[in-house]
C-alpha distance (Angstrom), angle and dihedral (degrees) to the residues before:
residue distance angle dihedral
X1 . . .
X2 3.75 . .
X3 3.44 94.9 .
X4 4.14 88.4 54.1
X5 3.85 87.8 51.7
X6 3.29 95.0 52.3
X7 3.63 101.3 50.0
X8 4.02 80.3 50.6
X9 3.81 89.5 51.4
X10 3.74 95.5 57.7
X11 3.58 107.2 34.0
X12 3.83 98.2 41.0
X13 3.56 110.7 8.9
X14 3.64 106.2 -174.3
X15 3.81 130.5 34.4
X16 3.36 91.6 -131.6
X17 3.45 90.0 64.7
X18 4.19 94.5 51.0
X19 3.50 85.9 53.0
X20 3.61 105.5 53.4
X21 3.96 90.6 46.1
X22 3.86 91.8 42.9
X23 4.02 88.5 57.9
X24 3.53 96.3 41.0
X25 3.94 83.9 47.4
X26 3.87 88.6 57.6
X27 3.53 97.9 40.2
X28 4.33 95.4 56.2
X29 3.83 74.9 47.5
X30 3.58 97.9 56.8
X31 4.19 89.7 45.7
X32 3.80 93.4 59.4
X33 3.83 95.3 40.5
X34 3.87 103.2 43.7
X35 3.68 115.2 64.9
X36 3.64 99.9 -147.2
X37 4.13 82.5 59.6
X38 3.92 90.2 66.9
X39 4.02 98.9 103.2
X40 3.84 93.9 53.7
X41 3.90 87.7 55.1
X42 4.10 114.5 114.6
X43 3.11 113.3 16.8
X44 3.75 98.7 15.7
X45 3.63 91.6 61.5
X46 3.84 88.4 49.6
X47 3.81 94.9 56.2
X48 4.09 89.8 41.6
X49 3.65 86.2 54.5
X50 4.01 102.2 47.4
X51 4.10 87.5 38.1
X52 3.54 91.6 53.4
X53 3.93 102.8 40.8
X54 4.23 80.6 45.4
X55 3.80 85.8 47.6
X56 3.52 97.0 57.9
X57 3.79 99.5 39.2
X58 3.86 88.8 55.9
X59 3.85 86.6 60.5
X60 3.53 101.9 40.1
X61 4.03 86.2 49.3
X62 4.22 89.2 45.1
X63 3.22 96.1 50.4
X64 3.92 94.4 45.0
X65 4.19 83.3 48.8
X66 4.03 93.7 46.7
X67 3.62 103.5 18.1
């Protein structure tokens, strides 16, 4: 079990973090699966990707500042 933590520790680091990436994962899924997703492929699925990544650092880094 340690070892499995600390592989966690070092690539991810934070839950938070896993999360955001996971859901931004799943939502560029959902654009190139579901037809009605088509327009926002491209570039929408580039600025959905750096938003959410940038998203999800902010918190991480708030909550380390605050928390």
């Amino acid at each position: 079990m340690k070892v499995i933590k600390a592989v966690y520790n070092f690539l991810v680091g934070d839950m938070v973090i896993l999360i955001g990436v996971v859901i931004a994962i799943i939502l560029l899924a959902l654009i190139n699966t579901v037809g009605a997703l088509s327009p926002l492929r491209g570039t929408g699925e580039a600025i959905i990707l750096i938003a959410a990544v940038l998203i999800s650092l902010t918190v991480t880094l708030v909550r380390e500042v605050w928390g």
